[in-house]
C-alpha positions in Angstrom: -97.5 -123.4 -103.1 -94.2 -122.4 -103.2 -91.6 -124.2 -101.6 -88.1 -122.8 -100.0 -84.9 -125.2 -101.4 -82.2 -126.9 -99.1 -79.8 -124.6 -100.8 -81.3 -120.8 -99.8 -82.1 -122.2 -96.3 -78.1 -122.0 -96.1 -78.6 -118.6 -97.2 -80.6 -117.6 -95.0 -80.0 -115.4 -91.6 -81.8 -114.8 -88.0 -83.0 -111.3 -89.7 -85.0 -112.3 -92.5 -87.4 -113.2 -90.2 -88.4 -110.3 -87.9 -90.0 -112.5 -85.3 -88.8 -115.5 -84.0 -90.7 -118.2 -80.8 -90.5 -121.6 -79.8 -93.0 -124.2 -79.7 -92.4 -125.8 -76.6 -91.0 -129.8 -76.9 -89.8 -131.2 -74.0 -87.1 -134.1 -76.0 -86.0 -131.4 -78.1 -87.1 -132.0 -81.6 -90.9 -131.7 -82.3 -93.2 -134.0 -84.2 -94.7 -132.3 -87.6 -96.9 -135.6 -87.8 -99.1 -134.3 -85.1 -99.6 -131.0 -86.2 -102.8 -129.9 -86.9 -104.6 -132.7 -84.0 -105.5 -130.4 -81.8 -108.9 -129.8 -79.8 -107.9 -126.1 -78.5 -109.2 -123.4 -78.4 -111.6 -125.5 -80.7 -111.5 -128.9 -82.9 -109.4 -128.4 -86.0 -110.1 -129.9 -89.6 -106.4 -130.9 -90.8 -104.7 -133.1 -93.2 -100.9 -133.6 -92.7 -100.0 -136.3 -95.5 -96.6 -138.0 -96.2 -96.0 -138.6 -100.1 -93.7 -141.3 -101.8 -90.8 -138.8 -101.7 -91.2 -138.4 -97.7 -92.1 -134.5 -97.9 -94.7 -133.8 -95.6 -97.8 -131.0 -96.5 -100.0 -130.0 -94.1 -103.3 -128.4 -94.3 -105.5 -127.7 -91.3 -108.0 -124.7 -90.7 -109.8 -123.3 -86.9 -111.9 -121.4 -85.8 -110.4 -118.9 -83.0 -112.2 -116.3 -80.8 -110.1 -113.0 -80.9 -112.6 -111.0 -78.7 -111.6 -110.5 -75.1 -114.8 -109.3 -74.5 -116.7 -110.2 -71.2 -119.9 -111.2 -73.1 -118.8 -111.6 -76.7 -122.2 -112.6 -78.4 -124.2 -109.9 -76.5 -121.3 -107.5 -78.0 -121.4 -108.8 -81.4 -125.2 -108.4 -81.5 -124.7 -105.0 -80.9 -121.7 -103.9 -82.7 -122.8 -106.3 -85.4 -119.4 -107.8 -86.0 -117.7 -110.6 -84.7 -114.2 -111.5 -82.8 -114.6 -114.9 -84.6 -111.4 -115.6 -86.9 -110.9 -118.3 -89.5 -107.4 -119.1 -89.4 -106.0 -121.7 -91.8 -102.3 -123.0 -92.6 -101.1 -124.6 -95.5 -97.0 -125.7 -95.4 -94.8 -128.2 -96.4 -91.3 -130.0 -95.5 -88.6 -127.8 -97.2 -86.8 -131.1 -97.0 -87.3 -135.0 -96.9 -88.9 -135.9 -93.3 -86.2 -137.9 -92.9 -83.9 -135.0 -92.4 -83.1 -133.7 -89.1 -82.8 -130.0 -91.0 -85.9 -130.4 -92.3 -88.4 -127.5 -91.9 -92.3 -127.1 -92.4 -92.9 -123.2 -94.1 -96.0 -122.0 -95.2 -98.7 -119.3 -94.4 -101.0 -118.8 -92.1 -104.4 -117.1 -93.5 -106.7 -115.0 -91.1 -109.7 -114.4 -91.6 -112.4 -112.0 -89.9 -116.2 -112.6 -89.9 -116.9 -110.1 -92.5 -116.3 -109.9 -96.5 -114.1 -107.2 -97.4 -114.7 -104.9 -100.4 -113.2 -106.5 -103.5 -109.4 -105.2 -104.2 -108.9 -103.8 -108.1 -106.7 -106.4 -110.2 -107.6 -109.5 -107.8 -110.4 -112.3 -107.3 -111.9 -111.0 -104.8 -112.2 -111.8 -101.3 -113.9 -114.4 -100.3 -116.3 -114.5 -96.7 -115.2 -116.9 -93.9 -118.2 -119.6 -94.6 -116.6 -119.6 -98.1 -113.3 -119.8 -97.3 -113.4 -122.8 -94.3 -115.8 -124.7 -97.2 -112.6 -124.7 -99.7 -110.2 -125.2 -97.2 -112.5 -128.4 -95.6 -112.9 -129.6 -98.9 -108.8 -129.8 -99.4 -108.5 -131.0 -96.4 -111.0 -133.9 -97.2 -109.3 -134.5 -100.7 -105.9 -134.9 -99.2 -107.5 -137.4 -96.6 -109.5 -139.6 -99.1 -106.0 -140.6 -100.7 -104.5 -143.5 -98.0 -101.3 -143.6 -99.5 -99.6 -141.9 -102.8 -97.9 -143.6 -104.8 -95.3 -142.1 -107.2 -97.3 -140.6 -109.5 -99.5 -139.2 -107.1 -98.8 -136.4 -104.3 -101.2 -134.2 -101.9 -99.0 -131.2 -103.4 -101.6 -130.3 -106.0 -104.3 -129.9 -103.7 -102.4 -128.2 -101.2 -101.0 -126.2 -104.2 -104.3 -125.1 -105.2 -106.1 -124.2 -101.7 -102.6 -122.3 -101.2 -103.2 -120.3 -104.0 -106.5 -120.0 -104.0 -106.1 -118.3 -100.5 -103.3 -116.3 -101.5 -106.2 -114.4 -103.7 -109.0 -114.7 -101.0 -107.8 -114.1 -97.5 -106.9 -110.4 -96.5 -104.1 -111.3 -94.5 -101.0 -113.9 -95.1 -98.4 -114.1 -92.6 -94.7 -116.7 -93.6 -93.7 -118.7 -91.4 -90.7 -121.6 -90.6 -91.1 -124.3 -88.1 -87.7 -126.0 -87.8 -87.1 -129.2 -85.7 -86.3 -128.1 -82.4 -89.4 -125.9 -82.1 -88.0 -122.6 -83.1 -90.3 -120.7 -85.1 -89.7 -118.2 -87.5 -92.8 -115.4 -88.5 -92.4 -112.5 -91.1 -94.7 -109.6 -91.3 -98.0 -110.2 -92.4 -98.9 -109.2 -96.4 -102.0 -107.8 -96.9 -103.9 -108.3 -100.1 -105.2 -105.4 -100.4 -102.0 -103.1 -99.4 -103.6 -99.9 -99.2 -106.2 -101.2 -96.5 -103.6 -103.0 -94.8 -101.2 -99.6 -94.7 -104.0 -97.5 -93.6 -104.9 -100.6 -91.2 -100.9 -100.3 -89.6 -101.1 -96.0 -89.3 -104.3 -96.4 -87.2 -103.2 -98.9 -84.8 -99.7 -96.9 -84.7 -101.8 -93.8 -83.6 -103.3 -95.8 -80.9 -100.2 -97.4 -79.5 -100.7 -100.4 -81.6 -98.0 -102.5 -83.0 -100.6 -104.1 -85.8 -98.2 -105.9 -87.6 -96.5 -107.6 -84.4 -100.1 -108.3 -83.2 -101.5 -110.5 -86.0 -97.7 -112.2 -86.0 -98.2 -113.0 -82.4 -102.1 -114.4 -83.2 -100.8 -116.7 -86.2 -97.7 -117.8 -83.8 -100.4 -118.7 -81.3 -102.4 -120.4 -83.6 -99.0 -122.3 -84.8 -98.5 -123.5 -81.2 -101.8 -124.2 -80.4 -101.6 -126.7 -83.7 -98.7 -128.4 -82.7 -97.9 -128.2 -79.6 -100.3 -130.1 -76.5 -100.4 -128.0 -73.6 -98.8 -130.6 -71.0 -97.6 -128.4 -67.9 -99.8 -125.4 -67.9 -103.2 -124.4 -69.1 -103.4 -123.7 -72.6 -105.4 -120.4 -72.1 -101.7 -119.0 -70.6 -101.2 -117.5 -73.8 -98.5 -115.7 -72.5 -95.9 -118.0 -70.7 -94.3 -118.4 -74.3 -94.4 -114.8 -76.3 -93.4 -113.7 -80.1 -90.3 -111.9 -79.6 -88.7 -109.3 -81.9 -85.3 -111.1 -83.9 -82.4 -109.8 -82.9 -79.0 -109.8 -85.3 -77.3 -112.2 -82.9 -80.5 -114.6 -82.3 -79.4 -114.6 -78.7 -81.3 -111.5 -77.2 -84.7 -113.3 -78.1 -83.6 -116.3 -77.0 -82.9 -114.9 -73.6 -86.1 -113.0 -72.9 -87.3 -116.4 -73.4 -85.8 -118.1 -71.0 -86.7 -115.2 -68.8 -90.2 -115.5 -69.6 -89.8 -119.5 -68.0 -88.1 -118.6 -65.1 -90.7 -115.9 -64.3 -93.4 -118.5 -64.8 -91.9 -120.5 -62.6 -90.9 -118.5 -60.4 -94.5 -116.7 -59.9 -96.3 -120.2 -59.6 -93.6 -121.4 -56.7 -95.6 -119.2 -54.3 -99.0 -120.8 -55.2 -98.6 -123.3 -52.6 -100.2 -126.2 -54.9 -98.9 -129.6 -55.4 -101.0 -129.9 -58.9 -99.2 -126.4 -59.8 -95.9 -126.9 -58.9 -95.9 -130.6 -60.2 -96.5 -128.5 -63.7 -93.7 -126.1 -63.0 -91.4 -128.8 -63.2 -92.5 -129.6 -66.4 -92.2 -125.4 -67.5 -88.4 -125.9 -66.2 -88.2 -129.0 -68.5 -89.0 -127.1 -71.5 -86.6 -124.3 -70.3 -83.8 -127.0 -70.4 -85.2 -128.3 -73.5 -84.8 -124.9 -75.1 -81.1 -123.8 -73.3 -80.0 -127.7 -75.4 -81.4 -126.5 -79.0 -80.3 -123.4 -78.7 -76.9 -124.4 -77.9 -76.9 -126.4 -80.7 -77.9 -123.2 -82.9 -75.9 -120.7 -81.6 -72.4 -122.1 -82.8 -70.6 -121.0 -79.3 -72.4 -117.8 -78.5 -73.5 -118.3 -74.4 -77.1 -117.5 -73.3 -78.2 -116.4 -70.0 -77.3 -119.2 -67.6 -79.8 -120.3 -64.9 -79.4 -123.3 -62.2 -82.2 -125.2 -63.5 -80.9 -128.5 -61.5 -81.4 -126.5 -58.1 -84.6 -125.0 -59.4 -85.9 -128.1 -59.6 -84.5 -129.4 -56.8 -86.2 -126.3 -54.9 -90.0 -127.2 -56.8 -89.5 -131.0 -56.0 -89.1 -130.2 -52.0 -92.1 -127.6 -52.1 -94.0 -130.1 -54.0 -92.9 -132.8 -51.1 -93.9 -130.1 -48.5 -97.5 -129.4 -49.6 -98.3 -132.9 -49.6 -97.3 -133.4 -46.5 -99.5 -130.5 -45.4 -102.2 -131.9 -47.8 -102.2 -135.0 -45.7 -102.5 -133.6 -42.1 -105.1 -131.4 -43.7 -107.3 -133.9 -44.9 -106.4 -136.0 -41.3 -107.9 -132.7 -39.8 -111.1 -132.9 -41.9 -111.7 -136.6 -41.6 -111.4 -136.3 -38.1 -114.2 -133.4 -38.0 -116.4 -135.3 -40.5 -116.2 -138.2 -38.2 -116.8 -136.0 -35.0 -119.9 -134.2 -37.1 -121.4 -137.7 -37.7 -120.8 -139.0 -34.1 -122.7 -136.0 -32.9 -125.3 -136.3 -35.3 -125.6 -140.3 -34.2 -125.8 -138.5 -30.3 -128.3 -135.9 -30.8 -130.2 -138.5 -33.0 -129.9 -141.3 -30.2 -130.9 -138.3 -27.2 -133.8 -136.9 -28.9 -134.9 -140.4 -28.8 -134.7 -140.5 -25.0 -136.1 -137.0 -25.2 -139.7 -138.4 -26.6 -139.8 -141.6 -25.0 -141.5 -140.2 -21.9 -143.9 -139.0 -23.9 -145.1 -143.0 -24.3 -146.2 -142.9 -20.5 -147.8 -139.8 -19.1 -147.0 -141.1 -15.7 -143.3 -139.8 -16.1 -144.5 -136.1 -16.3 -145.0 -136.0 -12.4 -141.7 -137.5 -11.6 -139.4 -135.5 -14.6 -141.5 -132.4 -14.9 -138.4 -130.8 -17.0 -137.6 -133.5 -19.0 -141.5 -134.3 -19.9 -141.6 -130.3 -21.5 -138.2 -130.7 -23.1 -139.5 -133.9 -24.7 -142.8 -132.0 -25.6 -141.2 -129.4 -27.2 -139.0 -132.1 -29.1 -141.9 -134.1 -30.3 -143.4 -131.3 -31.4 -140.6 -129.9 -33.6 -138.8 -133.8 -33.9 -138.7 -133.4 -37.8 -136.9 -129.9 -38.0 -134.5 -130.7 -34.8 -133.5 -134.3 -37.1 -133.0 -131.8 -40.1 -130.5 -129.7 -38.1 -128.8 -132.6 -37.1 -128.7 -134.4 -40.2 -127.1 -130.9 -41.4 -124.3 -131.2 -39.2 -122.4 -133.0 -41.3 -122.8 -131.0 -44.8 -122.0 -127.8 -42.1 -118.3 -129.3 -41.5 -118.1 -130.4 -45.5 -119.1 -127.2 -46.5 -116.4 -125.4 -44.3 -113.7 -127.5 -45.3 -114.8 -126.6 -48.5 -114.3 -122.9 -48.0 -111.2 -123.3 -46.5 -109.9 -125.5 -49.3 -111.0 -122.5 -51.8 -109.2 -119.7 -49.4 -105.9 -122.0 -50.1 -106.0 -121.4 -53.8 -107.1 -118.0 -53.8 -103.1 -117.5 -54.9 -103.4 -119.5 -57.6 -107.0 -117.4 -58.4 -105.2 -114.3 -58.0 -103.6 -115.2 -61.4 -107.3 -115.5 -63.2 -108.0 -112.2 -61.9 -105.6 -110.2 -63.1 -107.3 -108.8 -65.9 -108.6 -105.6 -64.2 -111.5 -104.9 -66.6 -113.6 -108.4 -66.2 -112.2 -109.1 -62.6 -112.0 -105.8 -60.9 -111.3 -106.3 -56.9 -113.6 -104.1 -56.2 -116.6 -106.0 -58.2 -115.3 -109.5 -57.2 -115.9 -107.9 -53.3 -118.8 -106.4 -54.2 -120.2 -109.5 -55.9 -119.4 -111.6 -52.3 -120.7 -109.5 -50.0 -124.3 -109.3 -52.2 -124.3 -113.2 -52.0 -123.4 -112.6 -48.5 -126.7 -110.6 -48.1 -128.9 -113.1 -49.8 -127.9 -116.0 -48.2 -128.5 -114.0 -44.9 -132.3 -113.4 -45.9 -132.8 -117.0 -46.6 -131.4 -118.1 -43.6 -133.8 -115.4 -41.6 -136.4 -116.9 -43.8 -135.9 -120.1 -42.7 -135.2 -119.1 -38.5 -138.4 -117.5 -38.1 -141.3 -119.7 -39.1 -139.3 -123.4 -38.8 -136.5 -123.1 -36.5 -137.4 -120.1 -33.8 -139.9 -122.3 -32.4 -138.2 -124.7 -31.5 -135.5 -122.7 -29.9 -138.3 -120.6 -28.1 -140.2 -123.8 -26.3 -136.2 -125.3 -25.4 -136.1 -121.9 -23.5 -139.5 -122.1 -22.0 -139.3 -125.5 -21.4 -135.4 -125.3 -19.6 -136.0 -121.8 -17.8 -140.3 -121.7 -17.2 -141.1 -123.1 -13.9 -141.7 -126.7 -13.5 -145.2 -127.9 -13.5 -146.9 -127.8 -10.1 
């Protein structure tokens, strides 16, 4: 695997790399020891290895699902193909760990779930069972070795997977991790060029920036690797996007910090302690990234944002909603405990209701109450049921209303207008509407109309002679 020297890394400028992100790190300087331990989107096999020099290699390889499809396997039965990548990174520290320069560069490798025809002059390409076998296996050989002495490195194996998948994988996309999270992505390379141009004038015909898209995917994959998604769910792919380099590496930067604020901004008006609380931790990273950037840009000024007031703002709203939190729940512990009292009443009356049905001789002097207590006897197992409901009635509606307090922070989920349409989502309601409105007719007529009829007979009918 090749490796990039202190030396050109001084040579180098913004613009050799046509995309540029940042993998979020709230102190400012991110841990390569951790990359690769990562259970999302799925587990990921990785060996990231320290030899007696202090240079750090890395190997680690994941499955990712590509496919925004609404029912994926059903889609991949039919079309016969899968949105099922296998994406694997090999890199290593330009520089001694030790070095607070020191980058990780590499490659990431993406694979899709199907083996290309075999390019003229190379290999061939391998399938994607073959491939995460070879890559496992690395990863397993730079794992068996605890430590490496001076004769011994994890650079040969990592050498040879990186090569092997140089020769193997259909795409190969550059990349350089530096300290403070910034990440630099070249175009991909294709292995077989020809595919890979015809590939690029395709998606250009359809509106399709190829080329940017599988950068973006391999940055995602880069973040997902080593970054842990702290202060907002990790399938918000795009709270941190792959931005175009600009000659000045300021313009990127900016759109960036834009891209927080907007976050931030947006999830203010959820309403949500839980979701602001995390906002504070977005307008962390935002500080986080105005300090290396700073440090980067040799004097150049970035957009400026009060971040101090910002989160002086989130900290109050967060202070307000649970304060309304609390009088809510006060509200709903107060009509649980009404809901049980009146349960423990009708309980306790229906008692008195039967007991003149021990001694006949009370049905002359309380002709009313003797029916009443007929009826009640008679139906004394579905009129406990309705009272023993009571209290799931009041859980159940405090339920609802606690779900009609985050439908702001839903309206985010349902954005995407192809799955989550409004018009389905309504549609989808009111049919569950309808059903539970049959049940409950289902269950009025035979159980709890009769009861309800002899309570009106018994209250209205005239008393017995």
């Amino acid at each position: 695997m090749e490796s990039e020297e202190p030396d050109n890394n001084a040579a180098e400028t913004p613009v050799d790399w046509p995309y540029s992100g940042w993998i979020p790190t709230a102190v400012g300087r991110l841990s390569f020891r951790h990359i690769g331990d990562t259970d999302f989107p799925e587990r990921a096999e990785y060996a990231n290895r320290v030899d007696a020099g202090d240079f750090r290699y890395i190997v680690v390889r994941q499955y990712r699902a590509l496919s925004d499809a609404l029912f994926p396997s059903l889609t991949d039965t039919i079309s016969n193909r899968s949105g099922r990548f296998v994406f694997v990174l090999t890199a290593r520290s330009d520089q001694k760990t030790s070095n607070n320069d020191a980058r990780i560069v590499g490659s990431v490798f993406i694979v899709p779930d199907f083996k290309p025809a075999p390019v003229a002059g190379s290999p061939g390409m391998s399938g994607q069972g073959e491939i995460a076998s070879k890559a496992d296996e690395a990863i397993k050989a730079i794992n068996s070795n605890r430590s490496y002495g001076p004769d011994r490195s994890p650079e040969g194996e990592c050498a040879s997977i990186d090569n092997y998948l140089v020769h193997h994988t259909p795409i190969r996309i550059a990349f350089a991790l530096s300290r403070d999270g910034v990440v630099r992505i070249a175009k991909p390379a294709f292995t077989d060029v020809e595919l890979g141009g015809k590939s690029i004038e395709q998606a250009k015909a359809r509106g399709v920036d190829y080329e940017r898209y599988l950068a973006e995917q391999a940055y995602f994959f880069l973040r997902d690797v080593a970054h842990a998604h702290q202060h907002h769910e990790p399938q918000t792919d795009t709270l941190l996007g792959l931005q175009e380099t600009d000659p000045a590496d300021i313009e990127w930067r900016n759109r960036l910090l834009f891209a927080l604020h907007h976050h931030v901004i947006g999830q203010r008006r959820q309403g949500d302690p839980e979701t602001l609380t995390r906002t504070l931790g977005v307008i962390a990273y935002a500080r986080a990234f105005e300090a290396c950037s700073g440090k980067g840009l040799q004097g150049k000024k970035l957009v400026q944002f009060e971040n101090d007031s910002l989160a002086q703002s989130v900290a109050t709203s967060v202070r307000a909603c649970e304060i309304r939190a609390l009088e809510t729940e006060r509200r709903r512990a107060h009509g649980r405990a009404m809901a049980i009292w009146a349960s423990v009443a009708v309980i306790s009356i229906l008692a008195i209701f039967v007991q003149p049905r021990l001694n006949l001789h009370e049905a002359e002097a309380f002709p009313r109450m003797y029916a009443i207590s007929t009826v009640f006897a008679e139906y004394i197992v579905v009129a406990i049921g309705i009272a023993i409901m009571l209290p799931l009635a009041v859980a159940w509606r405090n339920w609802a209303r606690q779900v009609d307090n985050r439908v702001g922070s839903m309206r985010n989920t349902l954005r995407a207008p192809l799955y989550f349409n409004s018009l389905k989502v309504s549609l989808a309601y009111i049919a569950l509407g309808l059903v539970l409105i049959g049940y409950g007719i289902s269950v009025y007529f035979p159980v709890i109309r009769p009861l309800v009829s002899g309570l009106l007979m018994a209250l209205f009918a005239p008393q017995i002679e």
